[in-house]
N, C-alpha and C positions, 0 to 999 in steps of 0.2 A: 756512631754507626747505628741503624736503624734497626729496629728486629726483624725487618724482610732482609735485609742483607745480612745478619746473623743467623735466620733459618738459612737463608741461598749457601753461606758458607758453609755451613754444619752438613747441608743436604751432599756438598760437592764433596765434602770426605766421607759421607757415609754410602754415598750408591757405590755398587761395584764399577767399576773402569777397568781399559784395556790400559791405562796410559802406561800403569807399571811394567805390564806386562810387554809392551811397547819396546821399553828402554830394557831387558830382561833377554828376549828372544832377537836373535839376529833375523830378519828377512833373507840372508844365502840360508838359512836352517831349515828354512819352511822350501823354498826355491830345491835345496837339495835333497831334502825329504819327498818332494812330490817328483822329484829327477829319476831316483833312485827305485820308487816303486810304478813308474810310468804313469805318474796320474796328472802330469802336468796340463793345464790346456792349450788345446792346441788350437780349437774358433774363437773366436773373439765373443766372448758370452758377458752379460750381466753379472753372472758370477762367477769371476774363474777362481780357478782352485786356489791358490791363493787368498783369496779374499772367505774362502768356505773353509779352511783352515780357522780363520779369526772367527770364521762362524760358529763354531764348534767350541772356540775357548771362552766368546761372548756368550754362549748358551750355556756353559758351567758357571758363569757367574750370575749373567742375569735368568738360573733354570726355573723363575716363579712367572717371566715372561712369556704370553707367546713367541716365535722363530720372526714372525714379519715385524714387532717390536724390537726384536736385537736384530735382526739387516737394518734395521731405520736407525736405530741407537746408534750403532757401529758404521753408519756411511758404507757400507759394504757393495751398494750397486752401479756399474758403470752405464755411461750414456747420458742421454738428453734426459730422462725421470730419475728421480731420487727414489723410483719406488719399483718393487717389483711380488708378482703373486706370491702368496704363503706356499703354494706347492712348487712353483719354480726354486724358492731354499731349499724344500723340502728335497726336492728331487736330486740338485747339487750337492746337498747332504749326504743323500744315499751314492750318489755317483762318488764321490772321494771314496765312499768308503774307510776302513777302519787303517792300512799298512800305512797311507803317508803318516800316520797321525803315531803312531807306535814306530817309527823311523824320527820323526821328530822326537821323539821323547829320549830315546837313543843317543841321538843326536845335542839333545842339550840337556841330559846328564851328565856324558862323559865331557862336554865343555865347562857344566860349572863343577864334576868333580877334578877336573883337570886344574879351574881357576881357584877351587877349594882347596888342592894341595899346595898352589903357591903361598895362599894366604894361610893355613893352620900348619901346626907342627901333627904330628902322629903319636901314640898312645904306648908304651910298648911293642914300637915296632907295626902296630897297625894302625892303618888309615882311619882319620874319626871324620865319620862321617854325619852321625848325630849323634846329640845326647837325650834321653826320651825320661830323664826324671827317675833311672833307676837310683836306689841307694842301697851301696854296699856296706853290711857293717861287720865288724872286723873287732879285733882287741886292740887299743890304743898302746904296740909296744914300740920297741925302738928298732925290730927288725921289718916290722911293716911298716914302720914310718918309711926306711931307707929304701923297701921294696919298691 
């Protein structure tokens, strides 16, 4: 293997990508999220909401990019150009607005804490939902072991 295709390699895991996010988020979640707060669209636009949805998740990842490098990055525009003006995102941007997006999140919390409780057990009786590195310390006896 040549060192250009050891950088191309190394480059293709280090840039941020949608692709996980991809296989992660269902497309009915986005569809039901923008259902749900009426912001579906309804003309046939360049960027329908849908597509400004990914806009939004593409612009947390790649947020060192300008907006009209993550629509090009992300293929995001319909029609005969592969391109469209920095303020037509921009504008789409503002037009979703912030409810489908906090409905989606809703939406695929309680999906993967729903997929989380198939796959983990519970603590005491409660849901674990993370562990964030506390550490408990305690006396090493034989009634806290069994607790």
């Amino acid at each position: 293997m040549s060192l250009t295709e050891h950088l191309e390699s190394t480059l293709e895991h280090a840039l941020p990508s949608l692709n996980h996010f991809c296989e992660l988020i269902d497309l009915n979640w986005i569809e039901t999220s923008l259902h749900q707060t009426g912001k579906a669209s309804i003309r046939r636009r360049k960027l329908p909401a849908e597509h400004v949805v990914w806009l939004v998740l593409g612009l947390a990842l790649f947020r060192n990019q300008p907006i009209s490098y993550v629509v090009e990055q992300l293929k995001l525009v319909f029609g005969t150009t592969d391109y469209c003006v920095p303020s037509a995102a921009v504008q789409a941007r503002q037009r979703l607005g912030r409810e489908p997006l906090a409905a989606l999140f809703s939406l695929i919390s309680q999906a993967w804490f729903d997929e989380s409780q198939q796959q983990y057990s519970t603590f005491q009786g409660l849901s674990v939902c993370a562990v964030d590195g506390v550490v408990w310390s305690m006396p090493l006896t034989k009634e806290n072991f069994n607790h």
